[in-house]
C-alpha positions in Angstrom: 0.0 0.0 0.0 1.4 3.8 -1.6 2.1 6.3 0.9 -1.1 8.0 -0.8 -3.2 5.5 -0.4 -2.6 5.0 3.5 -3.2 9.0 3.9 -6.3 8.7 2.3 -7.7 5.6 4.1 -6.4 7.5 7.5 -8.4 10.3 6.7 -11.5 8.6 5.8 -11.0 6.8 9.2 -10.7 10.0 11.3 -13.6 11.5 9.7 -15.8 8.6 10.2 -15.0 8.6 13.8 -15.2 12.5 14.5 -18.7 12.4 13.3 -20.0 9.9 15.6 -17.8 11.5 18.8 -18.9 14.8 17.4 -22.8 14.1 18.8 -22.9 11.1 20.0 -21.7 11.2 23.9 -23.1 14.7 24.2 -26.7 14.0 22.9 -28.0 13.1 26.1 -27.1 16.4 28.0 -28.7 18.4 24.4 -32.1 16.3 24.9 -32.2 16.6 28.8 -31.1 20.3 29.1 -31.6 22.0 25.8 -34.9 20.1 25.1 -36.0 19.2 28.8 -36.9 15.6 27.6 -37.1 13.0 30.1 -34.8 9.7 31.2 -37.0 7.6 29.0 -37.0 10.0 25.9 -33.3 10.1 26.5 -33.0 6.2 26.5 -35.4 5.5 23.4 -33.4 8.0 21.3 -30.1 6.7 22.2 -31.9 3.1 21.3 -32.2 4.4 17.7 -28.7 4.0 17.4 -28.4 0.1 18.2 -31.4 -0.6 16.3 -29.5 0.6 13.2 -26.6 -1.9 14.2 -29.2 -5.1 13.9 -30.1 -3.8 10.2 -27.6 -2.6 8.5 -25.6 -5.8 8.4 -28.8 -6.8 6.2 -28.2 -3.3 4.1 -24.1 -4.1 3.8 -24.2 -7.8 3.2 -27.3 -8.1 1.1 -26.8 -4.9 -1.2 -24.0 -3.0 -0.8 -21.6 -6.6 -0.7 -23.3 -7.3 -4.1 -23.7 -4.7 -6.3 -21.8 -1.6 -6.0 -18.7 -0.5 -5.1 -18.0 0.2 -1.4 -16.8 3.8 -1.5 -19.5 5.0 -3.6 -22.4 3.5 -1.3 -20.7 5.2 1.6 -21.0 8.4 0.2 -24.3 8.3 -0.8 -24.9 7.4 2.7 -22.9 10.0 4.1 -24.7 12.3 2.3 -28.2 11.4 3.0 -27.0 10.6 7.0 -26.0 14.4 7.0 -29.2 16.0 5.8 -31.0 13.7 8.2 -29.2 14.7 11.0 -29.2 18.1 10.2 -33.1 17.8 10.4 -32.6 15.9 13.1 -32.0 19.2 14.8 -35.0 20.8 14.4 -37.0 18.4 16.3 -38.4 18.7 19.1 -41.3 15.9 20.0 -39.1 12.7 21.3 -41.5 10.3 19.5 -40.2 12.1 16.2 -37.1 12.5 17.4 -36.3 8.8 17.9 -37.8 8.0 14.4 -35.2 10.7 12.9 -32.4 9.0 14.4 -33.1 5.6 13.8 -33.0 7.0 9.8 -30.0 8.3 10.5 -28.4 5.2 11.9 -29.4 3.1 9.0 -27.8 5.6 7.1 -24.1 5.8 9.5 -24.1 2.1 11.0 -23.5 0.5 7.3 -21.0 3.1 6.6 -19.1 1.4 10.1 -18.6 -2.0 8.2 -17.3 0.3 4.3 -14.8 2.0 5.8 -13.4 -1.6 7.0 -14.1 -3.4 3.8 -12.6 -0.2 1.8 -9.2 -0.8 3.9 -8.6 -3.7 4.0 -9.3 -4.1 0.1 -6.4 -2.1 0.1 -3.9 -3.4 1.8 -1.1 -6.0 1.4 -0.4 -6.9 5.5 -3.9 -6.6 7.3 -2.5 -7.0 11.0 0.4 -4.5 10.4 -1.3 -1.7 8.2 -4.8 -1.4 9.6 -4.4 -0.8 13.3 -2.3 2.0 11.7 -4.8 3.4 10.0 -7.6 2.7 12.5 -6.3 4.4 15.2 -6.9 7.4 12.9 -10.8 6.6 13.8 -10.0 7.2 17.4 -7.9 9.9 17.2 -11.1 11.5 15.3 -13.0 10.6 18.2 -10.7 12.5 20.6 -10.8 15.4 18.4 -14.2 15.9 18.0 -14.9 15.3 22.0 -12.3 18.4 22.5 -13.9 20.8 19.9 -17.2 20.2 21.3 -16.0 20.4 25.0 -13.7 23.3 24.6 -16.5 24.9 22.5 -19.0 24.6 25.3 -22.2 24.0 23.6 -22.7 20.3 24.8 -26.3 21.2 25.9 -26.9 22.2 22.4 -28.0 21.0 18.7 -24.0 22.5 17.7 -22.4 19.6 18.5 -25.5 17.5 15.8 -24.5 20.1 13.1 -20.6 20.2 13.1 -21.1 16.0 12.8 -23.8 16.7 9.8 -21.3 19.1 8.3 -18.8 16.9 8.4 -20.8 13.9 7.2 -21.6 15.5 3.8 -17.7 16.4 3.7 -17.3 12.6 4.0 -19.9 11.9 1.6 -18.0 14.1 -1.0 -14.8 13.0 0.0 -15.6 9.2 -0.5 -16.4 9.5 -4.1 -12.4 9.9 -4.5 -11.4 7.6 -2.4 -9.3 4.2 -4.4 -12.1 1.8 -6.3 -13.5 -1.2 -4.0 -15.8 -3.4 -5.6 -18.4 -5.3 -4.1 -16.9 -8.5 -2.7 -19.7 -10.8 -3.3 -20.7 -10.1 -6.8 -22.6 -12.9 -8.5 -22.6 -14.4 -4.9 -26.0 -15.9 -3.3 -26.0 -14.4 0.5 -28.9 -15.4 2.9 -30.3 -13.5 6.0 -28.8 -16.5 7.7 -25.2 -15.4 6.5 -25.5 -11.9 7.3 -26.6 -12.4 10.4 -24.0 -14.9 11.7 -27.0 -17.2 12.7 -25.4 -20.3 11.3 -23.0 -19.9 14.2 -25.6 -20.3 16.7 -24.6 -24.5 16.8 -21.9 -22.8 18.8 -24.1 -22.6 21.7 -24.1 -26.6 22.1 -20.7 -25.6 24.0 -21.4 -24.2 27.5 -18.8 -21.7 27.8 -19.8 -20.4 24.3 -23.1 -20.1 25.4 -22.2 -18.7 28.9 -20.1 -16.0 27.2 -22.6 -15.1 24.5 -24.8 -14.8 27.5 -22.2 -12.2 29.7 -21.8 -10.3 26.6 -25.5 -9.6 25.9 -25.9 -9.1 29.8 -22.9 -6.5 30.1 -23.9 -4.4 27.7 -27.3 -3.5 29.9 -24.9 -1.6 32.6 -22.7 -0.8 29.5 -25.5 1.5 28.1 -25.7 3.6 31.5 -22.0 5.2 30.3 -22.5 5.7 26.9 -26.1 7.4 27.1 -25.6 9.4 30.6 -22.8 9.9 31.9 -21.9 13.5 29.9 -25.5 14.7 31.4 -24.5 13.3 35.0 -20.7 15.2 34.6 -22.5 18.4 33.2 -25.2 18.4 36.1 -22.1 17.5 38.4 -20.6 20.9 37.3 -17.4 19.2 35.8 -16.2 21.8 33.0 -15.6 20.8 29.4 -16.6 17.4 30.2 -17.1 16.6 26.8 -13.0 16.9 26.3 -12.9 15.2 29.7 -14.4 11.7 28.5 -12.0 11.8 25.8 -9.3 10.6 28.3 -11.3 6.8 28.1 -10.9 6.3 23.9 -7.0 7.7 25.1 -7.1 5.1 27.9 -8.4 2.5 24.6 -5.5 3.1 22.4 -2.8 2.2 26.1 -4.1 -0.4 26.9 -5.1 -1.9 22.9 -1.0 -1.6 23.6 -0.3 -3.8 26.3 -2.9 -6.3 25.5 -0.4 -8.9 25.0 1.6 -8.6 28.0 -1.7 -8.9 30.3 -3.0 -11.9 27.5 0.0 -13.6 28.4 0.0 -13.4 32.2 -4.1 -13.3 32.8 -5.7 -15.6 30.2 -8.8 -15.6 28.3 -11.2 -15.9 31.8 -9.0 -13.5 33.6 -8.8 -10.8 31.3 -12.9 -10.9 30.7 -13.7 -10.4 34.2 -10.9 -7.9 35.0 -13.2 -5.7 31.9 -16.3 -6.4 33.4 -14.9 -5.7 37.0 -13.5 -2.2 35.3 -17.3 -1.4 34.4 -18.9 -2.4 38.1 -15.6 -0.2 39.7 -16.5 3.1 37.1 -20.0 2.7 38.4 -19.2 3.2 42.0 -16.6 5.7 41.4 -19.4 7.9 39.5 -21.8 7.4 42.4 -19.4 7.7 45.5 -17.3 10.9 43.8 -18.2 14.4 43.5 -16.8 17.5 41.1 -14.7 19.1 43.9 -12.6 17.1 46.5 -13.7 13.3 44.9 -13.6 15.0 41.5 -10.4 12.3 40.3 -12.9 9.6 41.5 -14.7 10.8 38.0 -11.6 11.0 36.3 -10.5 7.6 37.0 -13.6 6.3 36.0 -13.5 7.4 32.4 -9.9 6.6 32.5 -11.0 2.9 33.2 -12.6 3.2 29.3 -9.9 0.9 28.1 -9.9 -1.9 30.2 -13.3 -1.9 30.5 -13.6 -2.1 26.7 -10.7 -4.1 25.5 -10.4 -6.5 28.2 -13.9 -7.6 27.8 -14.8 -7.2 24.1 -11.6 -7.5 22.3 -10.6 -10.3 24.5 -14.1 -11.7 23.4 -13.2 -11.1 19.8 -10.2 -13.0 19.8 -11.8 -15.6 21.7 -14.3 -16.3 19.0 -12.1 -16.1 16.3 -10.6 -19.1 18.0 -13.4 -20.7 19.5 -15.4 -21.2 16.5 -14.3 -23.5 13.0 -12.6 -21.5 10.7 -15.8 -21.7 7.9 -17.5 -20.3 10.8 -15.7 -17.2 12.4 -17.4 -14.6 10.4 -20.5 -16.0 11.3 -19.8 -16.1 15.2 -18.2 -12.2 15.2 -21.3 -11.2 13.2 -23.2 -13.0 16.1 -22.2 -11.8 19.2 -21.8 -7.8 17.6 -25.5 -8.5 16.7 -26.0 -9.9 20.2 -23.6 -7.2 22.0 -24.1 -3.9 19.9 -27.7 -4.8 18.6 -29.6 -6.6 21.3 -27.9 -5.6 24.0 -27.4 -1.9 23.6 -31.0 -1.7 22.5 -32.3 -3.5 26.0 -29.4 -1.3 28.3 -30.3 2.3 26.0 -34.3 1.1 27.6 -33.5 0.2 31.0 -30.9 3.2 31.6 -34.1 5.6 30.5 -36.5 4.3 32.5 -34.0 4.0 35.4 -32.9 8.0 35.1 -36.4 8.9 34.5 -37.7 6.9 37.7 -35.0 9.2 39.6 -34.9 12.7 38.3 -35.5 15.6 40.2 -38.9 17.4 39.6 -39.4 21.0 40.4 -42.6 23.1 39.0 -42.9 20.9 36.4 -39.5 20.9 35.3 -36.3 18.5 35.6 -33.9 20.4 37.5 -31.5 17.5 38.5 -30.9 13.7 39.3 -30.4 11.5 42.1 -27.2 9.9 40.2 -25.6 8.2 43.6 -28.6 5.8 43.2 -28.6 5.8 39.2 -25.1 5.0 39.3 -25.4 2.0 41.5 -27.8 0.2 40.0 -25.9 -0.7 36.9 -22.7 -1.5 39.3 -25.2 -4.0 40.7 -25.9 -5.2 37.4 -22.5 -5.5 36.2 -21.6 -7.7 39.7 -24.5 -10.3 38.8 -22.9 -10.8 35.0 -19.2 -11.4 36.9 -20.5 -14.0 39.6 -22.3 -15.6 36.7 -19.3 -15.2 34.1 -17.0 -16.1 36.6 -19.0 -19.7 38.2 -20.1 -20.9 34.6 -17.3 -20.0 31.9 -14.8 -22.6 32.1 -11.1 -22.5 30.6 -10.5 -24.8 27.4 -8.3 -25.5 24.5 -9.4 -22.6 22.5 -8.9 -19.9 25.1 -5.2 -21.0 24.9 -5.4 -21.1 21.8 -6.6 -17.4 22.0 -3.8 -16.3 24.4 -1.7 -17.5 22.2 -2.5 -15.4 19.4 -2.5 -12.2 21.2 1.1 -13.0 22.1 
């Protein structure tokens, strides 16, 4: 791969990225401050967003796979995902507001597997060249969470523009990005494919089934970060906390680092329930802290980002790619992400509404505040139950040594 090429697969990474960080983390302080909506509102539009991830594996691998070329899909979607979200910020009902975003994530979440297939078409070494390239995508995400924190205008639709903005700029942009055909052309491809539902004979194996199980479980508590916690640091009176929760996707990229050293020492079993252990910790940090004396109890929280996430999920990844017959591991990753970032995000963005809704602060009418030590604990209680469970049922085999051994 050309120096020119890699340059112009970085920066299609780092834009992809910046949109999402651009509006994503920030959306539930716009909707609960700027639009007064309520915990549940807040939770149903942030389940929009995994919805999109259960169909638009059905979009990418039943269309896009078959019949056009990869960087010419993503533009088009780029481009209608930016006038949609533009839109997006002139609503203001949360029953139309939720149907505006779940447009808008079948428009983003295929564009999530493109820039992928539009790399790695592209490149000669896979495991050398594209984490190269793809930490691009979370350098965009740090970028973004900094503009938008420094810019102070996280309770506001801004943040929703600058990412449609920037979207179109994509969309244009990808229309001159290298030529990637669709890799399935003239290929029969069945629901059954796309959705990695062949894999489910996996299951037959308890530990399979048992970590299937965790994964869909952990990402209930998982939801309560993603969808509140730059409401709870803004109603904490934490400043720029946008810029702030950057510090986890820096924490991601360290420890994506020393992965191998801790694979080594910890094992497959080890290394999942350290990362779900990371999420129940964070929890009671964010309920047991405070913005003044406690405030590095915060801070350490969102540092715990990369543990939490790459000890649990990436460990899980690698344990599936090993786990399952090699005819098979597409099948199984495209399972659990359907069980983890579909299901499970869906369910945890549900819960985490009603949960902050049942415990907001009334006042004339109005939401003036949370009771977030309580908020907070509930998913830490959550996360607990998946460890005991993960950590009684999932037994050590062949393939998890398998697995450490790869990471090695």
């Amino acid at each position: 791969m050309n120096r020119k090429v890699q340059t112009e697969l970085s920066a299609m990474m780092f834009l992809e990225f910046f949109i999402w960080g651009a509006w994503f983390v920030t959306l539930g302080t716009y909707l609960g401050k700027g639009l007064s909506f309520d915990g549940s509102d807040i939770g149903k539009a942030y389940s929009a967003m995994p919805w999109g991830a259960i169909i638009a594996p059905l979009f990418v691998g039943m269309i896009a796979d078959r019949f056009f070329s990869a960087q010419k899909v993503m533009g088009i979607l780029h481009l209608l995902g930016g006038a949609v979200l533009y839109y997006a910020t002139t609503v203001r009902d949360p029953g139309m507001f939720f149907w505006v975003v779940l447009i808008y994530a079948l428009c983003y979440y295929p564009t999530l597997a493109l820039v992928n297939a539009i790399s790695f078409n592209h490149m000669e070494n896979t495991e050398k060249q594209f984490p190269v390239i793809r930490v691009f995508g979370t350098l965009g995400w740090i970028v973004a969470g900094l503009v938008v924190g420094f810019a102070g205008v996280e309770a506001t639709a801004i943040p929703m523009k600058i990412a449609a903005y920037v979207s179109i700029i994509l969309g244009i942009y990808s229309f001159f990005l290298p030529e990637t055909p669709p890799k399935s052309l003239g290929q029969k491809v069945t629901v059954s494919d796309v959705l990695g539902l062949k894999a489910l004979a996996l299951m037959k194996d308890r530990s399979f089934a048992v970590f299937a199980l965790s994964s869909l479980l952990i990402c209930i508590p998982l939801a309560f970060y993603y969808n509140f916690t730059n409401l709870f640091l803004n109603e904490s009176s934490v400043s720029n906390a946008a810029g702030k929760m950057t510090l986890g996707q820096m924490s991601e990229v360290f420890f994506m680092l020393v992965m191998p050293f801790f694979f080594a020492r910890l094992g497959v079993k080890k290394m999942m329930l350290f990362g779900m252990l990371a999420w129940a910790v964070r929890y009671l940090l964010f309920a047991f802290g405070n913005s003044t004396s406690l405030v590095m109890m915060y801070y350490t929280g969102i540092l715990l980002h990369g543990i939490c996430y790459d000890f649990f999920f990436v460990t899980g990844q690698i344990y599936v790619d090993k786990k399952a017959p090699k005819e098979m591991q597409a099948s199984a990753q495209g399972l659990i992400a359907l069980i983890t970032y579909g299901v499970g995000m869906v369910i945890g963005a549900l819960i985490s509404g009603i949960v902050v809704e049942k415990y907001q602060v009334m006042q004339d009418a109005q939401i003036t505040g949370h009771h977030w030590k309580t908020i907070w604990i509930i998913p830490a209680v959550m996360a607990f139950v998946v460890i005991a469970l993960f950590a009684i049922l999932f037994k050590e085999n062949a393939a998890n040594e398998e697995a450490e051994s790869a990471a090695e």
